[in-house]
N, C-alpha and C positions, 0 to 999 in steps of 0.2 A: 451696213457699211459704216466707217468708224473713218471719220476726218480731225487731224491733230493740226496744232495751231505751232508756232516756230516752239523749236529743241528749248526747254525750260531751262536746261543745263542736268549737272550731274551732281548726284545727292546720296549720300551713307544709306545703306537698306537695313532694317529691322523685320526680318522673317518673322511670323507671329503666325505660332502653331493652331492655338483654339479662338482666340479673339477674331473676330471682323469689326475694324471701326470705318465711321461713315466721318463726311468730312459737319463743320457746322457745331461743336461743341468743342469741349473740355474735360479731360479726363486724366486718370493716370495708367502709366503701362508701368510691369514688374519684369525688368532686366537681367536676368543671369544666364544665359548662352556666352559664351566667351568673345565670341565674334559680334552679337549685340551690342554687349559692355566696350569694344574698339570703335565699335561706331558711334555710343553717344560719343564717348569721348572727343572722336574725330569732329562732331557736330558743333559742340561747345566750342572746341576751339577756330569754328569759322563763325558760320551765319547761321547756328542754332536751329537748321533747316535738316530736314531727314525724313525719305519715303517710309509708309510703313505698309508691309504688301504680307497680304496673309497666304499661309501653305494652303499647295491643292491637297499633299496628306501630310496631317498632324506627326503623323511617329517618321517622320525624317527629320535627324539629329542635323544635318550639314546640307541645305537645301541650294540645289542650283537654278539655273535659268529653267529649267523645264519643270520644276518642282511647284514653283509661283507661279499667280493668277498675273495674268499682263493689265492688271489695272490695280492702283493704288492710293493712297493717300498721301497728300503732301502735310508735313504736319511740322510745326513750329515748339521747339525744344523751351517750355517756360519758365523749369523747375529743375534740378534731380537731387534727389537723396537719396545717399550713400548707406546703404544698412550696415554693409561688410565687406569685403574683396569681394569683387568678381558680384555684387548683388547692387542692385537700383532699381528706385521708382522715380519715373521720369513723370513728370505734369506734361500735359503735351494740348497744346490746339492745333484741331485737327482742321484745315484748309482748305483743301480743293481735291478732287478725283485729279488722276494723271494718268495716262498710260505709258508701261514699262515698253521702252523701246528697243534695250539690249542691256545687261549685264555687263559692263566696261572693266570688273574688276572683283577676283572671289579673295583674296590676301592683302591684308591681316583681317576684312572686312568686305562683304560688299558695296558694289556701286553701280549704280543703274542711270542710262541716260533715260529722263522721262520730257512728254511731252503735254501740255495741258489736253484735256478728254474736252471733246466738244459734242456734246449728244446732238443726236438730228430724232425726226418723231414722220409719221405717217398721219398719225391723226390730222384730225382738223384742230383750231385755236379754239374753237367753240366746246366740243369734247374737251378739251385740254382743262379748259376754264370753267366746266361745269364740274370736270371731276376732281380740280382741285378746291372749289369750294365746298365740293362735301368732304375730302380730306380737311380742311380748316374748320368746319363745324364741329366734327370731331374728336379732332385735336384740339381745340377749345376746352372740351368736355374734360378728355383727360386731364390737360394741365392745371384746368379750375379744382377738379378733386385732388391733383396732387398737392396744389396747392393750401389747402384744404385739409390737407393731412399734415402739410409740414406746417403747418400754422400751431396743431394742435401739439404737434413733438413740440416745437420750441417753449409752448407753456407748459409743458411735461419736461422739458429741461432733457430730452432722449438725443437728440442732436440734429443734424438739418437731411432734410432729404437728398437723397441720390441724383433726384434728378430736377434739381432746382433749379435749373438754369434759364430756363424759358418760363415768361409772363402772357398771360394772354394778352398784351401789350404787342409783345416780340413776336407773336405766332400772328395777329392783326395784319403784323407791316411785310410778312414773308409775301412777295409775290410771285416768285421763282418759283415754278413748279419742283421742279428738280432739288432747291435748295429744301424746300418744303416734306420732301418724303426724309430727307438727310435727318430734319429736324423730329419727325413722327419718329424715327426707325429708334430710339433711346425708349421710347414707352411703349415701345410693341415687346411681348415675348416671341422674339423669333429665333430659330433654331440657325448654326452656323452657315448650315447650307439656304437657308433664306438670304440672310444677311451677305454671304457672299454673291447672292443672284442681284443684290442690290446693288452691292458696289458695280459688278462688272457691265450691271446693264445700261444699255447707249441709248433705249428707247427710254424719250420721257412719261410715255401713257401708257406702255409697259412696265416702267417704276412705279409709275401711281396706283394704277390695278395690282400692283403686286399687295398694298401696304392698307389696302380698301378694308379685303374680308378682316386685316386684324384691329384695324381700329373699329370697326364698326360691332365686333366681339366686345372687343374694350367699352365701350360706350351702352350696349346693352346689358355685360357687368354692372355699370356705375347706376342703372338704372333698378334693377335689382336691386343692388345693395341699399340706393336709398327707399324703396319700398320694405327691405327688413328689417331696417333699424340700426341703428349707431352701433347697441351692442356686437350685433353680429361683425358691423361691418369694419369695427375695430379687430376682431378676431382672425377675420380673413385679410386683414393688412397686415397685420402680426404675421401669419404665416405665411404670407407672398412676402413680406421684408426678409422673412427665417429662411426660404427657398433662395431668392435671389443670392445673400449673402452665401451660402453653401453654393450656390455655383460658383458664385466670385470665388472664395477661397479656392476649391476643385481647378480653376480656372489658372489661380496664382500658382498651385502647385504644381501644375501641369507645365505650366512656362520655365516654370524655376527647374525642372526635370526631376521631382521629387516625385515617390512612388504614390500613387492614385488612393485613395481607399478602394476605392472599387476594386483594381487591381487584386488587394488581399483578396476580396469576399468572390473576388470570380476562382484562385485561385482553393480558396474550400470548398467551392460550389463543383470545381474540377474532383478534388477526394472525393469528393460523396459521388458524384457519378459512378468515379471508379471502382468506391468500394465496395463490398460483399455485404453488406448490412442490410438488414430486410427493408421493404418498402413501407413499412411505419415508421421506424426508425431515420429512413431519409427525407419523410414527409417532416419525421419533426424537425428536422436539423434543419431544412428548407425554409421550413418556418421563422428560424431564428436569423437564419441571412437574410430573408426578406425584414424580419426588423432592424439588422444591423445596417442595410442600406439606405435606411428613413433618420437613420442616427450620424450624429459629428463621431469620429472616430476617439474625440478627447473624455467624450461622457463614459462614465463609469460603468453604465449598460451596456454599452459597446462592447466595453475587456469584458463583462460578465458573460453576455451572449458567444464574443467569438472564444471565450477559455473552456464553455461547455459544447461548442461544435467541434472545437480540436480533442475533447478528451474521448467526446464520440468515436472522432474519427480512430482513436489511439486504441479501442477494443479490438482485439481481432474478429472482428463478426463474420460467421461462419468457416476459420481458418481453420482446420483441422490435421494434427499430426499424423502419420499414419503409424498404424500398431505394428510392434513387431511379436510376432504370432509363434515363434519360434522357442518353443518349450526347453529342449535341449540346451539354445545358448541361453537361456533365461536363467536355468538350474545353473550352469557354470559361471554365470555372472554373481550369483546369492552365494552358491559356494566358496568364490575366492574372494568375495570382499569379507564376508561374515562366517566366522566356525559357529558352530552349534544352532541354535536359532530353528530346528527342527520344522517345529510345528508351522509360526511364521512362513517361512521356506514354501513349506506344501500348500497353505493357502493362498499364494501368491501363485506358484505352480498351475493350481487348479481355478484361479482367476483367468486367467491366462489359457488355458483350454477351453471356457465355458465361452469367453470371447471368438474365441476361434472357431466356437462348432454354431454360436449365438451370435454375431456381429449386433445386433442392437438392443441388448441387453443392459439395462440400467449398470452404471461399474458401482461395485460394493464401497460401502463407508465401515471402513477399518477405525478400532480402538485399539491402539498397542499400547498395553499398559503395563507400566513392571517396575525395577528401582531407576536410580540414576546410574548413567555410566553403562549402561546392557546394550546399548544401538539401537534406539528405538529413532530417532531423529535421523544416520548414517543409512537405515532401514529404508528411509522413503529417497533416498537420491538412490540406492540403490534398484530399488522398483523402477524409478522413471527410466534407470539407465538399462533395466531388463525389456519392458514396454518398448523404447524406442521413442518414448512421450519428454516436454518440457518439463523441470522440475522446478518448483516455488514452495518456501519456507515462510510460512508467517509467526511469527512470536503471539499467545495470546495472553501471555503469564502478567496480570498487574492488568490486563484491559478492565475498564468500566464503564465505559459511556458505550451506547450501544451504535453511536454513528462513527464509529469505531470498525464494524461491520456492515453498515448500513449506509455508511456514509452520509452528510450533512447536507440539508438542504439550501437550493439555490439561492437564499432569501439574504444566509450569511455571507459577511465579507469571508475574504478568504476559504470558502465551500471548495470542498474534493470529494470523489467518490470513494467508498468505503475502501476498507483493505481486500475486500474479496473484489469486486473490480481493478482496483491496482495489481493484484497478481496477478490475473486475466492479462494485462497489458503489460506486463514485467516477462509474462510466459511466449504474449505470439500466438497463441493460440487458444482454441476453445477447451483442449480436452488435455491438462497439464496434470501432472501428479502434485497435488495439492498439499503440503503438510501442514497440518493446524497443531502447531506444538505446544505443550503445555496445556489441554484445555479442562483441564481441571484449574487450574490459575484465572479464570474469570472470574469477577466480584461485580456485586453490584451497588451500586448506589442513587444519586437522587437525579444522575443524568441517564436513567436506564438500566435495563439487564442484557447485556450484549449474548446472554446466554439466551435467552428467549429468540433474539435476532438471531442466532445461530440454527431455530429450529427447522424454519424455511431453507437456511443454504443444505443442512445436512437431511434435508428430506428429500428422498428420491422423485416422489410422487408431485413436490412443490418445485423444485428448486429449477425448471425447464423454463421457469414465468418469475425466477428471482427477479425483484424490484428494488434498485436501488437508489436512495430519497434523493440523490445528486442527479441520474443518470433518468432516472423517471420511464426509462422504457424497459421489457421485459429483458431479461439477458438468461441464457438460456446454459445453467450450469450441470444438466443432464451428463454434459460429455466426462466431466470433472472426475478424476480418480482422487476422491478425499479421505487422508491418513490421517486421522489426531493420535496425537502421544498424550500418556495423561502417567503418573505416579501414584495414583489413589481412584478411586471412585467414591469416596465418601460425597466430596464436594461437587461431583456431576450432577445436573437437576436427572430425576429419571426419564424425565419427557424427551431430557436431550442423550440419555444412556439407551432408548429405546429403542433410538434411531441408527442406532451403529451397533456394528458385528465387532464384539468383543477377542483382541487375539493377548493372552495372556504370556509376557516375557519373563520368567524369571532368573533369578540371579546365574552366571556363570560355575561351572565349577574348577578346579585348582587345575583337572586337564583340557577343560576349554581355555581355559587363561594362560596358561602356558603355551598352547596354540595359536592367541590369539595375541600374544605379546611375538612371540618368534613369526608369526607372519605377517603382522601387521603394526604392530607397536614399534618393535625393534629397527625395521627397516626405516619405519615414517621416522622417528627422534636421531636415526644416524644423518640420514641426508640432510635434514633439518639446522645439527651441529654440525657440519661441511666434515663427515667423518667419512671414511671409506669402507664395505662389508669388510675388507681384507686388514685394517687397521683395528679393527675392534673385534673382541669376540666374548660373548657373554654365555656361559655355557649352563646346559640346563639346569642344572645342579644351583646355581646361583639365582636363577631367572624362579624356580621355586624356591629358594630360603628369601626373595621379597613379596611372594607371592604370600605366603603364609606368616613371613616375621614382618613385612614392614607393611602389607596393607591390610586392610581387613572387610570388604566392602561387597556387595554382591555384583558392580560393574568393573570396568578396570579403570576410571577416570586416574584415581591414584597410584594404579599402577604405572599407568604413561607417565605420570609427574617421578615417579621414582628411579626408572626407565629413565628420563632425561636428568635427573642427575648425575646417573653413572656415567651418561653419554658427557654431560658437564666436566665432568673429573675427569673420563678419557682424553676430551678435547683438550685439557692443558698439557698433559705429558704428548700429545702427537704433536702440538705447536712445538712445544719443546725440541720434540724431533721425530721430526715426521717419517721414519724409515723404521721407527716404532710399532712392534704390531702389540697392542697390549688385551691381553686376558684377563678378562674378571671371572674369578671363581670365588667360590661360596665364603674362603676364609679373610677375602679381604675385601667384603663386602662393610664391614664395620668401620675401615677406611672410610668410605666413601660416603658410606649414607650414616654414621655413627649407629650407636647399639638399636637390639632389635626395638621396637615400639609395640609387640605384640606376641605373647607367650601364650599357650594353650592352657586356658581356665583350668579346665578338668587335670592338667599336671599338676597344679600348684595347689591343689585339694588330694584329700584323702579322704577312705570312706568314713562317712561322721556319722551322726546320730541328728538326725532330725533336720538336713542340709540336700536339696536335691535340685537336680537339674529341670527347668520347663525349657517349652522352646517356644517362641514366640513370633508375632510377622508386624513389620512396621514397611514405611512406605519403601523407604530403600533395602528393602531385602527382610531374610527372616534374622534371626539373632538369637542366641540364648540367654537363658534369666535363671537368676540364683534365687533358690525359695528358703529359707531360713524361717525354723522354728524353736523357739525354745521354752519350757515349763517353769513356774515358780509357783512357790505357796500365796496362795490367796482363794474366789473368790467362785472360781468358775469363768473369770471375766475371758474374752478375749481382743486382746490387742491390734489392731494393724497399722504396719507403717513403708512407706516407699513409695507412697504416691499413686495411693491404689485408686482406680475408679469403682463408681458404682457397681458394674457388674461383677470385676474381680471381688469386690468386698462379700457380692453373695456368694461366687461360687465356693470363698472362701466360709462365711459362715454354712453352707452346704454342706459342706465338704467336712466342718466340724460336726454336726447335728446329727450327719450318715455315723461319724467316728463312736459319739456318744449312744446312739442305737443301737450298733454293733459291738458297744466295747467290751462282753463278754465269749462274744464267740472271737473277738481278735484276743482276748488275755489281757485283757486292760482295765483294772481297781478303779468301779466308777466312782469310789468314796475319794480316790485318787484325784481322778479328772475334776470331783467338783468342787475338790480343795484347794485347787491349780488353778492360775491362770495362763494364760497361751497367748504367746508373743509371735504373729505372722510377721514379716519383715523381708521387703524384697529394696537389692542393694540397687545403689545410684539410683536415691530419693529424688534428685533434681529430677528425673526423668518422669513424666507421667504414663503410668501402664495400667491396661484394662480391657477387659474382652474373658470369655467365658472358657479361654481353653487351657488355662492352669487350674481347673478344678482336678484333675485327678492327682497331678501334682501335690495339689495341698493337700489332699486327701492323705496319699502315700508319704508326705511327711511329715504331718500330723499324728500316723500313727506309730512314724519312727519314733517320735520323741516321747511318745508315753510308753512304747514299749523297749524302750533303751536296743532298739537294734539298728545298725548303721543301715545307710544307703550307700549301694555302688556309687563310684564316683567315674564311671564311665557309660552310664543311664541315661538317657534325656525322655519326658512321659510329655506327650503333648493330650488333650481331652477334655471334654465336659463334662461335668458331673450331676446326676439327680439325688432325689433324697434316698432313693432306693436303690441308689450304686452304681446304674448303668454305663459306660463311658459312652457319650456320644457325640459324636463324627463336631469336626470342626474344618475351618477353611486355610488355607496357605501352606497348605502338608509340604508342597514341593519345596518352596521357600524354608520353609522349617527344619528339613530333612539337611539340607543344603548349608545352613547353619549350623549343624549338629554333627555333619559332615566336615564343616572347616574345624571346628572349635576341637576334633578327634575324639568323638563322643562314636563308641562300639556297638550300642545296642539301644534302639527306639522303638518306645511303643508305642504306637497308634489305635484310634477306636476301631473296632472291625468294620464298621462301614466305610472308614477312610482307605479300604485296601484299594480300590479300586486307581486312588490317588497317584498310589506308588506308581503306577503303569508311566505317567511325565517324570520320572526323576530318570536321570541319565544311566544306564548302563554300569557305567563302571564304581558310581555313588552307590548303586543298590548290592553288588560283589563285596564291598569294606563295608556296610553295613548287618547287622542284624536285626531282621525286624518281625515284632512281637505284637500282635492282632490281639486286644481286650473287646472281650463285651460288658465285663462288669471289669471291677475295681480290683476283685478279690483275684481276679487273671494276672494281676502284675507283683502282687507281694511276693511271691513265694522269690520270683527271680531279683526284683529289685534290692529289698530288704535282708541283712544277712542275719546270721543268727544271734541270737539274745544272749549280751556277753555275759561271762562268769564273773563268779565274786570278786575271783581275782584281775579281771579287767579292769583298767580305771574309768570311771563313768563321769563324764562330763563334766564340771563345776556347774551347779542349778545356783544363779545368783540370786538373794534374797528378796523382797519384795523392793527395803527400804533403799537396796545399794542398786539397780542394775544394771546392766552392762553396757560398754558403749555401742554395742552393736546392733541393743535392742534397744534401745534409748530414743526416743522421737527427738527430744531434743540436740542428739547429736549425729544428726543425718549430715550428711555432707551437702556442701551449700552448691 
């Protein structure tokens, strides 16, 4: 039973969420509630006087009568400073217990009538008096080591203790039981709901017994510590000063209504519950919020820790798209985004059934390799968009450092996980259509071989336990459909060529690119120029006189740039006026794009003597090459010039040695040959060329020129050559063909083992071709080489030794 002594009067209320203070000291409170901040105000300008009554719950913003505990503190306003609008720390001593009588007033402030608290007790005075002098021995104990400690800060110059306010002087002369626990309750660690049992309690040997077990905790601490030593016992006030001030602040920003740290780390502890990540992977994330909860949220481990539980959490771990199985719409999706693409097409096709009759079947690692410009990149958006799967692009062209793929460890400022985890979380899912473009463009240097890093992602067998140096738990890329695009294989290591199923694209021909501009070029560059189908019309006749006079390339990259110029020029006259429908046909194309930039080699030649077609393969496609020989008096020597590599240079000495072996059964005056020297010369020097498959070429016009008989000039001989004749088989037939095709070359001869080649050249390439199967050398002369002209024919000018020509001249190759 609770007896109050006459109405105190009526005094401004300060709600206080987390704090409980006891009366008997001096402290300061942090003010920013709005309704707080009217009431110091209100206080200052009377009697400095104002209850201060703590919530029964914390998270209520705007607390009323039944919110607060009916006992409080009377506390005298001694200070305030002003930080900012609406923010204050008030000084305050804290007074007397009172209890709250009634709430008088919630606008613009509270106001409570309070009456002073008068505790009554059951015990006896004798209990009373024994139990407060063991709380006073006690409390002796403590304040002598606190003291004891602040003694030591201030010759450390670290600053004064927290709780200096009481001497064992002052704790002596307390005789008030009551006032006494007021005085303990600052050096107890006690929890809110303690300290709230203290204020509200009316028993006084029920206060005292409350405050017994923690001092006497306290006291067998201090006894410890001084049996382990200064060292230690400097260590362990370090970090009970390091706790305390981390409540305090916790404490400030909880009053001030600013968000918690906790708050954050409960709210990732909330993802990780919910998410689909294996149960090591949550252990470790676990791990990391238990250390970021031991941490101030300002230290740099803090960001370190919670930036790698959020990129955790950003993986889709275990999200899986679902496949779409559907062969039929799969073929009509390849069909109308891409023409031609045959073989592509069917491997893809047949992915796709193997999935359907095998659902957990490793997915294949594709190599599509071919020139620029053929759809090898457009190839993989179109797969995902067949699958029903995410699609991601990653560039690898110019990468070097292998954490590049691997990603960087946690050690560095600034650390992310590699590029193969960043798709993963760019895609949403585990099993995305992965494009690793360019990966012949890896290099390495002194930070790594990212191609070595690559072995593990593009191995089926590894890559279900890929590890990434950021990410440090297994990630499971089994599901992953990975495409790489590559222009070459020279520069692939083979370790990493091993690991992928090679799908070969080569060049376009004049009726795929004509298909492929009219469905998909033409349409994309009209909309583009805000033209309309019915405002423009490009007719075929036109769409082939740029196809073969203005590009020349085995993709169409140039063809779309050429294609948006016409679109360019149409877009002016329809601005002009737009009820315009304008027609580009073939003769006014020279308008628009100026003259052709590409005439057919073989028109602007005639059959010569010692001048013959090869064909040749480079990264972007196959190409033709002009072999040029010519004889003069000297030495036997022979000559080469054009930038020939090693191998050409044998096949070409080869190819002479077989000539000179045989030069009687071909009709060729060896007294001739060894009088002569022979000038090889292959045009556009600047260019480097090499490889073993213009040996029959030299061969066949090597022996044009010693026996004065011309070479067609509508021939192209692709082969390798041995001492003993044979042609044999060489690589990029289709690419070759296809060149030899564009440049309107009739009749091609390949090694006879190359037949089998012709089977990938398109249909309608093999109809306008003629094609001629060697097993030796001596198979091609009869048709190549015409006959040995008469007297009366004019034969070549043979320039002197000391004059000769600019053509065959090293020194006037073109720069």
């Amino acid at each position: 039973m609770t007896k109050h002594t006459e109405t105190a009067g009526q005094y401004p209320v300060i709600p206080l969420r987390t704090e409980v203070q006891l009366p008997g000291h001096v402290g300061p409170l942090e003010i920013g509630r709005e309704a707080s901040v009217r009431a110091i105000e209100a206080a200052t300008r009377d009697d400095n006087l104002i209850v201060i009554i703590p919530q029964k719950n914390p998270a209520v913003r705007d607390p009323g009568q039944r919110d607060l505990h009916e006992v409080g503190v009377r506390a005298e306003i001694v200070q305030v400073v002003k930080h900012s609008p609406g923010r204050f720390t008030c000084v305050m001593r804290f007074l007397e217990r009172v209890h709250i009588d009634a709430l008088v007033a919630s606008e613009p402030f509270l106001v409570a009538s309070v009456t002073a608290l008068k505790p009554e007790t059951e015990a006896t005075p004798d209990a009373i008096a024994a139990t407060t002098t063991k709380i006073r021995d006690y409390l002796l104990a403590v304040v002598t080591d606190a003291q004891a400690r602040d003694t030591g800060k201030d010759k450390d110059k670290e600053g004064t203790s927290p709780k200096g306010e009481l001497t064992r002087a002052q704790v002596s002369a307390i005789t008030d039981p009551d006032k006494l626990v007021d005085a303990a309750a600052p050096y107890l660690e006690l929890e809110r709901d303690d300290l709230t049992a203290l204020l509200v309690e009316v028993d006084t040997m029920k206060r005292l017994e409350r405050v017994v077990p923690s001092l006497e905790r306290q006291a067998t601490v201090l006894r410890l510590k001084a049996d382990i030593g200064a060292e230690l016992e400097g260590e362990s006030s370090r970090t009970h000063r390091e706790r305390v001030l981390r409540d305090r602040m916790r404490q400030i920003q909880e009053e001030l209504g600013e968000q918690d740290d906790n708050a954050e780390i409960d709210d990732l502890r909330k993802k990780l519950d919910d998410s689909k990540m294996s149960d090591e992977v949550r252990a470790v994330a676990k791990k990391q919020l238990a250390r970021m909860s031991q941490m101030a949220s300002s230290s740099p481990e803090y960001n370190i820790a919670r930036t790698y539980v959020e990129n955790l959490l950003e993986i889709p771990w275990n999200v899986i798209t679902e496949d779409r199985f559907d062969v039929s719409a799969a073929r009509a999706i390849l069909e109308a985004e891409h023409s031609g693409l045959e073989k592509v097409k069917r491997r893809i096709l047949e992915f796709l059934a193997v999935r359907k009759l095998a659902p957990n079947k490793h997915g294949p690692i594709l190599l599509l390799v071919g020139p620029p410009g053929v759809g090898k990149t457009s190839l993989g958006k179109s797969i995902a968009s067949a699958l029903g799967r995410k699609y991601v692009r990653i560039s690898l062209g110019g990468v070097r450092d292998e954490a590049e793929v691997r990603g960087h460890r946690r050690t560095y400022i600034g650390a992310l996980p590699g590029r193969i985890v960043a798709g993963l979380k760019k895609a949403g899912s585990m099993n995305p259509v992965f494009v690793l473009d360019e990966i012949d463009k890896l290099a390495a240097d002194m930070r790594g071989d990212p191609a070595a890093a690559m072995l593990e992602v593009l191995d089926p067998e590894q890559n279900k336990d890929f590890v990434d140096h950021y990410v440090e738990v297994p990630v499971d890329l089994s599901k992953v459909m990975f495409i790489c695009t590559a222009n070459q294989l020279d520069t692939i290591s083979q370790p990493l060529l091993d690991r992928m199923e090679m799908v070969e694209l080569s060049g376009y021909t004049s009726v795929e690119k004509l298909a492929i501009a009219k469905n998909h070029l033409l349409p994309k560059q009209l909309g583009e120029h805000g033209i309309g189908k019915e405002q423009m019309d490009l007719t075929d006749e036109a769409l082939g006189e740029i196809i073969t006079s203005y590009t020349r390339e085995a993709g169409v990259r140039n063809l779309e740039r050429e294609i948006a110029a016409v679109c360019r020029g149409a877009a002016v006259k329809v601005a002009e006026d737009a009820t315009t429908t304008i027609t580009v046909e073939k003769k006014i194309l020279e308008e628009m794009l100026g003259p052709p930039r590409y005439v057919s080699d073989h028109a602007e030649r005639k059959p010569e003597i010692g001048v013959i077609t090869g064909l040749a393969w480079t990264p972007v496609g196959g190409e033709i090459m002009f072999i040029e020989t010519r004889v003069y008096p000297g030495k036997g020597d022979v000559k080469l010039t054009g930038q020939m590599g090693d191998v050409m240079k044998e096949s070409a000495t080869a190819a002479y040695s077989w000539m000179r072996s045989n030069a009687a059964r071909l009709g060729i005056d060896s007294d001739k040959v060894a009088n002569s020297d022979l000038h090889i010369h292959l045009p556009q020097g600047a260019i480097k060329k090499d490889g073993p498959s213009a040996g029959v070429a030299l061969a066949v016009a090597i022996v044009s020129v010693f026996t004065k008989r011309t070479i067609r000039n509508d021939v192209a001989i692709t082969g390798e050559i041995d001492l003993r004749g044979h042609a044999m088989p060489v690589g990029g037939i289709k690419e070759k063909v296809l060149a030899a095709h564009r440049a309107g070359i009739k009749i091609v001869f390949l090694p006879e083992r190359n037949k089998k080649d012709t089977l990938e050249i398109p249909e309608e390439v093999r109809n306008q071709l003629e094609f001629h199967f060697m097993n030796k050398i001596d198979d091609c002369l009869a048709i190549t080489l015409g006959e040995k002209p008469t007297p009366t024919d004019p034969e070549p000018a043979i320039p002197p030794p000391t004059a000769p020509s600019s053509r065959g001249s090293a020194e006037h190759l073109p720069s």
